[in-house]
N, C-alpha and C positions, 0 to 999 in steps of 0.2 A: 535252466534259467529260473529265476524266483520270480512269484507276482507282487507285484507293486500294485496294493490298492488304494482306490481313487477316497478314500478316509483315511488321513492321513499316514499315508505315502508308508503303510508297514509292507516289509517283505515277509512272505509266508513261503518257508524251505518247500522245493519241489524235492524232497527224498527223505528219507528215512526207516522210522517203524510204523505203525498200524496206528499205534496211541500219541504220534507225535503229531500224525495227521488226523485224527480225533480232532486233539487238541489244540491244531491250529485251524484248526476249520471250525470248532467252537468258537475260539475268538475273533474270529472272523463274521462271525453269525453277530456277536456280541456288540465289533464294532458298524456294522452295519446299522443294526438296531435304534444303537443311541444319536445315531446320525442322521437316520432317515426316517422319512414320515410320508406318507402317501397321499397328506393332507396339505404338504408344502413342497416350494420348492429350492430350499436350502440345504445346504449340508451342514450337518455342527462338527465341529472338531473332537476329537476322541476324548479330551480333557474336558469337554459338555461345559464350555463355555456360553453362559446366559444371549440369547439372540431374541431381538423381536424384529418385524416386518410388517410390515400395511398388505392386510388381502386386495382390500378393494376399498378406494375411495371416489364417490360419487356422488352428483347434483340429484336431487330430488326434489322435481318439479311440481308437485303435489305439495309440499312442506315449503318450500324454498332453500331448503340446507343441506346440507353436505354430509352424507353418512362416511363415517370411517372405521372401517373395522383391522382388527389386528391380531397378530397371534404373537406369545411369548415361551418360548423354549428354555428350560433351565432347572438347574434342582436349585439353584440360589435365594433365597428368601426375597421376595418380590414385593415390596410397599403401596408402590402406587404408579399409576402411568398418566405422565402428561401429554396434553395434546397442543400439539404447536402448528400455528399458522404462517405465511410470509406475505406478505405482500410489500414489496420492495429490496431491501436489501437484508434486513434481521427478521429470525421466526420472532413469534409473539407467543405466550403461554396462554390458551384459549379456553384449556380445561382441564380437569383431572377427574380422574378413575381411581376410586379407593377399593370399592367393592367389586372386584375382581370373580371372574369368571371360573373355577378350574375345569379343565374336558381330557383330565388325566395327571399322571403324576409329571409332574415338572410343565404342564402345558396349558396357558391360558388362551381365550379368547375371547373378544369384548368388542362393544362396536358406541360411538360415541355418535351424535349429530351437534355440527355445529349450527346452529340454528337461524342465524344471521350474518351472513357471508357478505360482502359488500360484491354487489350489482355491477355486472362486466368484468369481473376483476380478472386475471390468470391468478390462481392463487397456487401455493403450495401449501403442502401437510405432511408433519412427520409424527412420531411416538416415540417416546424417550419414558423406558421404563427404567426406575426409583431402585435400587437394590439397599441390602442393609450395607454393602461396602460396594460402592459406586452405581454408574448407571451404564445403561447403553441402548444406544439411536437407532431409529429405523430408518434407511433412506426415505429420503421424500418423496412424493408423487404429487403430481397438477394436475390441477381441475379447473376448467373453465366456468365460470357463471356465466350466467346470459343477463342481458340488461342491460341499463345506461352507465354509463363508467364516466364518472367527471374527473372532467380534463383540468382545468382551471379557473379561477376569477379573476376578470378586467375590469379595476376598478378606473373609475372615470371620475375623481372627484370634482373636474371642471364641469361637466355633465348633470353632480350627483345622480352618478347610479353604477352600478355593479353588473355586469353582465356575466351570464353562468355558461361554458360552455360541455359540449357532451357527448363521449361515444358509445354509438348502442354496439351489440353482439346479439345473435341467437332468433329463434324462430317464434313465432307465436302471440309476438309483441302488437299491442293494442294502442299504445298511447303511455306519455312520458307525463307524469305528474313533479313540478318545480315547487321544493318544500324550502320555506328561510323558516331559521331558527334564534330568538332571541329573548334574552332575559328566561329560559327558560321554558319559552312557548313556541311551537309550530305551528306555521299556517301555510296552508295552500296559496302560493303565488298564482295557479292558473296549469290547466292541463291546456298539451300539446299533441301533436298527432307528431306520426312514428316518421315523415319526411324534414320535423325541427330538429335543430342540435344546440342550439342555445337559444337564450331568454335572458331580458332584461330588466333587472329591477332598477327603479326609477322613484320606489315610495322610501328613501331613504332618511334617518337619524345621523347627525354627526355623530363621533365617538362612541358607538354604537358597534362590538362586536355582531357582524350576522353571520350564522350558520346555514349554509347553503346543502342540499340532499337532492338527487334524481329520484323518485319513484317509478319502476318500472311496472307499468299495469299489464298483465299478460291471460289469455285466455286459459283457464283451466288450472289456473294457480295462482298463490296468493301473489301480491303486491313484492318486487324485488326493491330491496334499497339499495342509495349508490354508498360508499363512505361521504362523510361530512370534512368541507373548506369552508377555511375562514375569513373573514375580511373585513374594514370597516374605513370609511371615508373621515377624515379631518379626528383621526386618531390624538389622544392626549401622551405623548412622548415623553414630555420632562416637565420638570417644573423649579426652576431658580427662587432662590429669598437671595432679592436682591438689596434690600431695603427694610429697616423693624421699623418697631412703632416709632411715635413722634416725628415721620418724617414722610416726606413728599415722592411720588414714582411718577417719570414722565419716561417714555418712553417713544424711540423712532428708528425709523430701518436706516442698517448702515450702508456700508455700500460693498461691491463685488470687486471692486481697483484694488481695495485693503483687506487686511484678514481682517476687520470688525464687518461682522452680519446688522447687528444690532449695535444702536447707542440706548443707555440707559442712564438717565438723571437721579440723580436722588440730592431732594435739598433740606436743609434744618437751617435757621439760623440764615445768615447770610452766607452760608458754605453752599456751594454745588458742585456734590460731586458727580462725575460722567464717568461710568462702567461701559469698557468697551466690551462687548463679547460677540465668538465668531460661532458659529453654527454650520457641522457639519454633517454629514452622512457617513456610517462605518456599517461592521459588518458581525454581529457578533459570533461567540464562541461555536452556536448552534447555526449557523448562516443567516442569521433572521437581519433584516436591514433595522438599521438604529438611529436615530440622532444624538450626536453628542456637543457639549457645549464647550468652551474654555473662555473664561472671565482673562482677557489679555491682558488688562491695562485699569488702572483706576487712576483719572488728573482730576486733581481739586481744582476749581475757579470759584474767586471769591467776586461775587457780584455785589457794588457796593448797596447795602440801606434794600438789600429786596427781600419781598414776602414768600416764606418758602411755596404757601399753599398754592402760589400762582402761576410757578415756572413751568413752560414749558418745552419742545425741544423738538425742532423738527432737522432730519437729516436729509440727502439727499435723493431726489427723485429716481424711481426705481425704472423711469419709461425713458429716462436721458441714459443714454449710451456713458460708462463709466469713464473716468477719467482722472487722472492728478493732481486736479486744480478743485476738487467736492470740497463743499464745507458743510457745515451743518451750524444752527442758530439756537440762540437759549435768549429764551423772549420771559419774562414776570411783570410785578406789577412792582413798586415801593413799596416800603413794607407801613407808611401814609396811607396808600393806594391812590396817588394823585398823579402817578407819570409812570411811563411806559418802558421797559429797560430790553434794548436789543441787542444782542452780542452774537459776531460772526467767530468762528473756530474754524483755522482750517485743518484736514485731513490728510492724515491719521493722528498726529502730532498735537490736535485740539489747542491749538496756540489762539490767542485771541489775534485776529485781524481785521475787527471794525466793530466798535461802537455806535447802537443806533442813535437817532438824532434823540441832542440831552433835553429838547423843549416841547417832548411830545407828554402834553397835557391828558389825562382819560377824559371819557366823556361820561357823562352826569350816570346815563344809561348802565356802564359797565359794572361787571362784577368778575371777570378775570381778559383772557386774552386767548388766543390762537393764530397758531404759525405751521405755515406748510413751504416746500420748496413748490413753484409750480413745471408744471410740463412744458412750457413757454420759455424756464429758465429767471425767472424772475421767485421774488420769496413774497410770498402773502404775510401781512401780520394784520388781525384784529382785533379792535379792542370797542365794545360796547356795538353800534351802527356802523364804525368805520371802518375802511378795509383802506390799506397803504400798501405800496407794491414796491418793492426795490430790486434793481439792475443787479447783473453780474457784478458789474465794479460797486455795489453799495449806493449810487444814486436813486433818489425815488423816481418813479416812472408813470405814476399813476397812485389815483386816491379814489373812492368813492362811498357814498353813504348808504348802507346796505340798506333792503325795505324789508328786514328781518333784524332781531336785534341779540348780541350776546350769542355767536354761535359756540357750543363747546369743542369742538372738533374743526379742522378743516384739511382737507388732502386733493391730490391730484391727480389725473392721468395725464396723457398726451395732447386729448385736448381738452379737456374741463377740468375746471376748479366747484369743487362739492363742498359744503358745510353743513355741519350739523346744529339743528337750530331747535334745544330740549324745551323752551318757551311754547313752540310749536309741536312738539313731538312729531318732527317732520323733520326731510331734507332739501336743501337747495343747491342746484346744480347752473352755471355758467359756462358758457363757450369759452374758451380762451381769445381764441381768435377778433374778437371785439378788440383786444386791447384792457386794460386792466380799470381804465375811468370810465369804461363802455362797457362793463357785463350786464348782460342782460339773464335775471335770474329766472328762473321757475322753480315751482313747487315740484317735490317729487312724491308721487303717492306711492308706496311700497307692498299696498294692500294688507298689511298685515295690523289686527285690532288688536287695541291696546300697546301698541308699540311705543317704549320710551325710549328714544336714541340717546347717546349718550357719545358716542364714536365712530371713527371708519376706517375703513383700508381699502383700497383696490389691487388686485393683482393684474397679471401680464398678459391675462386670457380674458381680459373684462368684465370678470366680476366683483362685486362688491357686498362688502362685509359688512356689518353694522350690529356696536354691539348696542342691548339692550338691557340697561342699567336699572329699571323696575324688575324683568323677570330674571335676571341673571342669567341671557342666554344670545347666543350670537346667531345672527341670520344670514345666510348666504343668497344672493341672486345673479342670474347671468347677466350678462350686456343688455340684455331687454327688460329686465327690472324684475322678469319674473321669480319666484322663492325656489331655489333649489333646496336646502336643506337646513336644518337647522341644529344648536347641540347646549346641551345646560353646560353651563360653568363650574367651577370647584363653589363650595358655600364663601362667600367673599364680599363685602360692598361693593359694586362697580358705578355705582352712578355718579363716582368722578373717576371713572376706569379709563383704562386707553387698551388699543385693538390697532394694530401697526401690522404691514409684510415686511417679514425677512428680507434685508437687501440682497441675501445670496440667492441662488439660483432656484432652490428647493423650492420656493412659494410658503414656507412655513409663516404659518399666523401667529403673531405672539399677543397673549393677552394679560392684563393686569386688573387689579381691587385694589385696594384701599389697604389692604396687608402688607402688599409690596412684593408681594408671589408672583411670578412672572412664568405663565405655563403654554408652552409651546405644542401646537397642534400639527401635524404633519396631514398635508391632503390625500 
């Protein structure tokens, strides 16, 4: 019978002469040799095919990083060895080794540290050494870190705030340090003891990328980090030119019945034209969630003998249950400025179907107008002191003489009617329920100094926006009036700006200047 040896698989003759068995029991010493190593535990192939392998990859609690050492077999000419990590689904190239070890002919060994491992993670590690014609992989091997391992971020932009959540691993843990990171700067949110797993921030910026980090504080060793998440509340998504110079932007939510999210006005001249556009949610190439736009529709209406600067356009209410019968109004002044011009559209189709009354005279007071749909179902128009209220069918239903005068703004919820009053640098709010020749107004204090309003919106969770046209920057507060967050604008005039919600479902805020740029914020 002949021996079959365990390098590959040679038969060495069991008979012959003296010098045949020399001589195959030489080569047998030979193959042995090139194969084996008493320092490993691989076999190479007789053809001394280049091999490398991981000895030993491990946490080093003293450092925080991860030693990895390795060995490379080969007569092949050997460049350099990279060091590759995983965490998830693809290695990462972590590091290289140029200046290589040798501890014999054809046999290196070298040992790298990765120095900053991200905190709880399972991680993996391979070595992929460089040759002059090709390379070749070490299997991988994992290594657990110990520490906080962040989970995720829940952003709560009705809330404004961000909550971090976290899971720990491993022994010796003291206490959980919550690091945000922004504009470049870290700061300590607040250390936690080792029974939290999340933390909530609350001190938020609109459109404000923050970077979120666990710091794991541990006895006997330095500080573990977790990897960094990101996230940011009332994010700047897109931005439309809807409108160039010489011309007028009004702007109002469309509705959720139709594919138009948003109406957009734009006037010069006695032209108005009305941009319908729908605003949706996709998903991009990389899964990252998106807003995207499409401009559906542009109807001219020619409103006779009107002043562009003055038109405005309110659509319909975003707190009345959708329907077939929405319309939406385009209210200006003459381009005189001596009488009030109100025109009903209905939806989607922006047909005219009702002219406001032709003998409404301005008052001495005025200097433009404002029109909202209200919560009640009735439409507000005013003009200088006066507020006029008209019916579903276009009858008036109510008038009364505001104890504020010239509001630039007016919108609604469910149950009030709000206006914005730049005279005052203040807002006024109404019940509905009065009836519309019985509002009884109040002041609204916002708390915030130096505030110029200019604008508003309400969304569907009862907060309220307000932009402000001195600093170029928009304010958020809850149902209580209190400030949830706030975020600066593109460089833009706005203190004839508008600030409207998206009639669809998203809650998106859309804002405009005096440019005609129309930049949609996502919460």
């Amino acid at each position: 019978m002949p021996y079959v040896g365990e390098c590959g698989h040679n038969a060495l003759p069991g008979s012959g002469s003296t010098l045949v068995r020399i001589t195959a029991l030489l080569a047998l010493a030979a193959l042995v040799l090139a194969c084996y190593n008493p320092e490993r535990d691989l076999i190479q192939d007789p053809f001394n095919t280049p091999l490398i392998h991981i000895l030993d990859s491990d946490f080093v609690p003293a450092t925080g990083g991860v030693s990895v050492r390795w060995e490379f077999l080969g007569s092949e000419s050997l460049n350099h060895v990279l060091i590759l990590r995983r965490i998830g689904s693809t290695f990462d190239s972590i590091g290289v080794v140029t200046q290589l070890t040798p501890v014999g002919s054809g046999r290196f060994v070298d040992e790298w540290e990765d120095s900053a491992p991200p905190a709880g993670e399972l991680l993996e590690y391979t070595v992929s050494a460089r040759l002059l014609r090709g390379r070749v992989d070490a299997r991988a091997i994992q290594v657990q870190i110990p520490g906080a391992r962040i989970l995720r971020l829940r952003r709560n932009p009705f809330q404004g705030s961000i909550q971090v959540d976290w899971q720990s691993v491993g022994a010796n843990i003291t206490s959980f340090d919550v690091v945000r990171l922004a504009d470049g700067v870290s700061s300590s949110l607040g250390r936690v003891g080792t029974g939290e797993s999340s933390f909530v921030d609350t001190d938020l910026v609109g459109n404000v990328e923050y970077g979120y980090r666990i710091d794991t504080i541990v006895s006997g060793g330095r500080p573990l980090q977790s990897s960094i998440l990101t996230s940011s509340v009332y994010s700047l998504e897109r931005t439309e030119v809807v409108s160039g110079g010489g011309t007028h932007l009004s702007t109002a939510s469309g509705s959720s019945a139709t594919s138009s999210t948003t109406l957009a006005a734009v006037s010069a001249g006695d032209e108005v034209e009305i941009n319908k556009y729908r605003y949706f949610f996709g998903v991009s190439f990389d899964g990252t969630k998106i807003v995207g736009a499409i401009r559906e529709e542009r109807v001219d209406s020619r409103l006779d003998d009107i002043d562009p600067m003055s038109v405005r356009l309110a659509g319909p209410n975003v707190f009345i249950p959708a329907s077939s019968g929405e319309r939406a109004f385009v209210v200006g002044l003459t381009s005189s400025r001596d009488r009030v011009v109100v025109e009903g559209l209905s939806l989607p189709n922006l047909r005219s179907v009702w002219s406001g009354p032709s003998d409404w005279q301005v008052t001495s007071q005025t200097s433009g107008v404002a029109v909202t749909q209200g919560g009640d179902g009735n439409t507000y128009v005013t003009d200088g002191r006066l507020l006029r209220a008209f019916g579903s069918t276009f009858q008036e239903v109510g008038s009364q003489t505001l104890p504020f005068v010239e509001p630039s703004d007016l919108d609604s919820d469910g149950d009030r009617l709000w206006a914005v009053v730049p005279a005052e640098n203040r807002l006024y709010r109404a019940e509905l329920s009065t009836g519309p020749s019985s509002l009884q107004w109040e002041a609204v204090d916002l708390g915030v100094p130096g505030l110029e309003p200019r604008a508003l919106t309400l969304n569907r969770f009862g907060q309220v926006f307000v932009l402000d046209g001195g600093s170029s920057t928009v304010y958020a507060f809850d149902a209580d009036l209190t400030p949830l967050l706030s975020w600066a604008l593109p460089s833009d005039d706005y203190t004839s700006g508008g600030l409207i919600l998206d009639g669809g479902s998203g809650n998106l805020i859309h804002v405009h200047g005096a440019s005609g740029s129309l930049h949609t914020y996502l919460p």
